[in-house]
C-alpha positions in Angstrom: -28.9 3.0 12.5 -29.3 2.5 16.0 -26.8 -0.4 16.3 -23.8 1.3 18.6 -21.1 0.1 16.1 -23.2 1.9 13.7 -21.6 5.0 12.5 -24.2 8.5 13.0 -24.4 10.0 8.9 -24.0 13.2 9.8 -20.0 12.4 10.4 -19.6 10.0 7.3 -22.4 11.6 4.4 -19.3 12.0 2.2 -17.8 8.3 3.6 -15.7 6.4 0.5 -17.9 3.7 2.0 -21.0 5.0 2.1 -20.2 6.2 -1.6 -19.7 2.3 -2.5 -22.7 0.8 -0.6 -20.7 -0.4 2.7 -22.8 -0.1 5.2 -21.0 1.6 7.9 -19.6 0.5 11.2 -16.9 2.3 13.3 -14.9 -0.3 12.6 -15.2 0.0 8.8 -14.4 3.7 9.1 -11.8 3.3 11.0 -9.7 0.7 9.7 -10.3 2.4 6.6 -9.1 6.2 7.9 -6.3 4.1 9.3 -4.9 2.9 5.7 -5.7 5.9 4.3 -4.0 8.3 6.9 -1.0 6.2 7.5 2.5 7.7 6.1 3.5 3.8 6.3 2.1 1.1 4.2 0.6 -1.2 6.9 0.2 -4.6 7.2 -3.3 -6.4 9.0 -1.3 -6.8 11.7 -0.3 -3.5 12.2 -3.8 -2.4 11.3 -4.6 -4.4 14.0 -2.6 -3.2 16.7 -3.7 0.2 16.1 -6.9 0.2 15.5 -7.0 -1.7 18.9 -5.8 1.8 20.6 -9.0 3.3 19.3 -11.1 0.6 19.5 -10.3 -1.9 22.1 -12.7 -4.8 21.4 -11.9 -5.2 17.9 -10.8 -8.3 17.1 -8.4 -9.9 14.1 -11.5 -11.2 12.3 -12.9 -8.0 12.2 -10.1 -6.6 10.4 -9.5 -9.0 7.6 -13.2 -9.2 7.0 -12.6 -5.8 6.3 -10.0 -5.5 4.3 -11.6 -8.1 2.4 -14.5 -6.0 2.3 -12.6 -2.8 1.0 -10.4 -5.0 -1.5 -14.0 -6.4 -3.5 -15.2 -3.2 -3.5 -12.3 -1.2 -4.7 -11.3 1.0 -1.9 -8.3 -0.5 -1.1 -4.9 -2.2 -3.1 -3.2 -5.0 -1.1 0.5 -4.9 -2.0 3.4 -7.1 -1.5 5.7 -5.0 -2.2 8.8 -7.0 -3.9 7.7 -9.8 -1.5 10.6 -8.3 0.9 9.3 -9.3 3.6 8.1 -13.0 2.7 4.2 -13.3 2.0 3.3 -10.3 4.1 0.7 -8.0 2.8 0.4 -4.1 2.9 -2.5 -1.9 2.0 -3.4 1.0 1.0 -6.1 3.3 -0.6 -6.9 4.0 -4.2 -7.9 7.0 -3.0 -4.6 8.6 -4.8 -3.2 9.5 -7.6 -1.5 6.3 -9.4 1.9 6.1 -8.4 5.1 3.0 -8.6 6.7 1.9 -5.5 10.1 1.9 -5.3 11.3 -0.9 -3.1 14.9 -1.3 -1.8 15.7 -5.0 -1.8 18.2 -5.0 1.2 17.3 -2.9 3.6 13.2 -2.7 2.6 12.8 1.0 2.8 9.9 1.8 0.3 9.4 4.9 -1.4 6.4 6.0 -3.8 7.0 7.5 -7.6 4.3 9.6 -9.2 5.0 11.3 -12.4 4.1 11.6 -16.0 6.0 8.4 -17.4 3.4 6.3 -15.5 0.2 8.0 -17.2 2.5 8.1 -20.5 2.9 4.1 -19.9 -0.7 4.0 -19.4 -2.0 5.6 -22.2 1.1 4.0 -24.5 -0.5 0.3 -23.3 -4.1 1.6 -24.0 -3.2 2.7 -27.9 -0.8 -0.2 -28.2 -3.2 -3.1 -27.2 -6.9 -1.1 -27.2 -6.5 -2.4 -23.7 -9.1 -0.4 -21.2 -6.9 0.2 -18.1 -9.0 0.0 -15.0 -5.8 -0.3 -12.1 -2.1 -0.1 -12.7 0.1 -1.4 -9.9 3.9 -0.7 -11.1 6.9 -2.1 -8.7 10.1 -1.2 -9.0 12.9 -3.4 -6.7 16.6 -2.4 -6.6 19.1 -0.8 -4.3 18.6 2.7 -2.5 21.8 5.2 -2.7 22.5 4.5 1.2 22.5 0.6 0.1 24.3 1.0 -2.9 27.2 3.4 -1.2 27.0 1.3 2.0 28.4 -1.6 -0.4 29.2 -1.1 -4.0 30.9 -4.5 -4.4 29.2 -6.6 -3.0 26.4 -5.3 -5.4 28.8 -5.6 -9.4 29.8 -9.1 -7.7 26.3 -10.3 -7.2 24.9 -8.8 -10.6 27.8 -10.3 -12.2 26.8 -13.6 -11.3 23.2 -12.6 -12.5 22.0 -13.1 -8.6 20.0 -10.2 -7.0 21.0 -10.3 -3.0 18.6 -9.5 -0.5 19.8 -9.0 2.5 18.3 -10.0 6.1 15.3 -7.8 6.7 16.2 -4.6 8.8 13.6 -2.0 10.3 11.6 -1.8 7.5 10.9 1.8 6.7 7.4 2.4 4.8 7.9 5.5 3.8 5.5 7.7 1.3 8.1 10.3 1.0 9.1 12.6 -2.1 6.4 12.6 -4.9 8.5 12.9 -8.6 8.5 16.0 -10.4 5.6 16.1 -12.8 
């Protein structure tokens, strides 16, 4: 390993990457501590900017080679997350227990669910079907309680006329706060 983008094994042995066959790079390893460290869901852009800090001659390539990288080999989910924002992509690792995300759908904030209905649902489509369950991605959209006090009828007008209203995009807040009771 004598290439200087080449990560030294004695700080990665136990590398999710190494454990899947990536050969490593500093890059690698850090875009991929990046997702998994963040308390945001990032987007490649973001990924970018911040690995940039660490790493100033990375370039854009570089990163979505990567994430392409960690998406074919398991190691990473790309979300869209109610499509709030448009097309944009988020990632994260699977590194976790399986969980739902909880998306508000007018002002964005995102919030993760983990609990036993979701391995109940998984084990209920696995009996039902004979189905072998290798990923579960589970999205929830609706309105958060500051949304849905901040404007309660706006909300019974719009579902009335069976239209869901998403509102202009604010700070999005990509939060992975409060896991569920188990």
């Amino acid at each position: 390993m004598g290439r200087s983008s080449t990560v030294t094994r004695a700080s990665t042995a136990d590398s999710p990457l190494r454990m899947h066959g990536i050969r490593l790079t500093k890059q690698r390893q850090l875009l991929f501590d990046l997702i998994n460290d963040a308390r945001d869901h990032l987007n490649a852009d973001q990924l970018y900017e911040l690995a940039k800090k660490t790493h100033p001659k990375i370039n854009r390539v570089t990163v979505y080679r990567t994430l392409k990288l960690l998406k074919q080999q398991g190691l990473i989910d790309e979300l869209d997350l109610m499509h709030f924002e448009g097309e944009q992509h988020y990632y994260e690792t699977r590194l976790k227990q399986e969980h739902a995300h909880i998306v508000c759908l007018r002002c964005g904030s995102v919030q993760e669910f983990f609990g036993a209905p979701l391995r109940q649902l998984n084990e209920q489509v696995a009996s039902d079907f004979g189905f072998h369950i290798l990923v579960t991605r589970t999205e929830v959209g609706g309105y958060c309680a500051d949304c849905r006090n901040a404007e309660p009828a706006e909300d019974s007008q719009a579902a009335a006329a069976g239209k869901l209203p998403v509102a202009a995009p604010k700070a999005r807040a990509h939060r992975r706060p409060k896991r569920a009771k188990k």
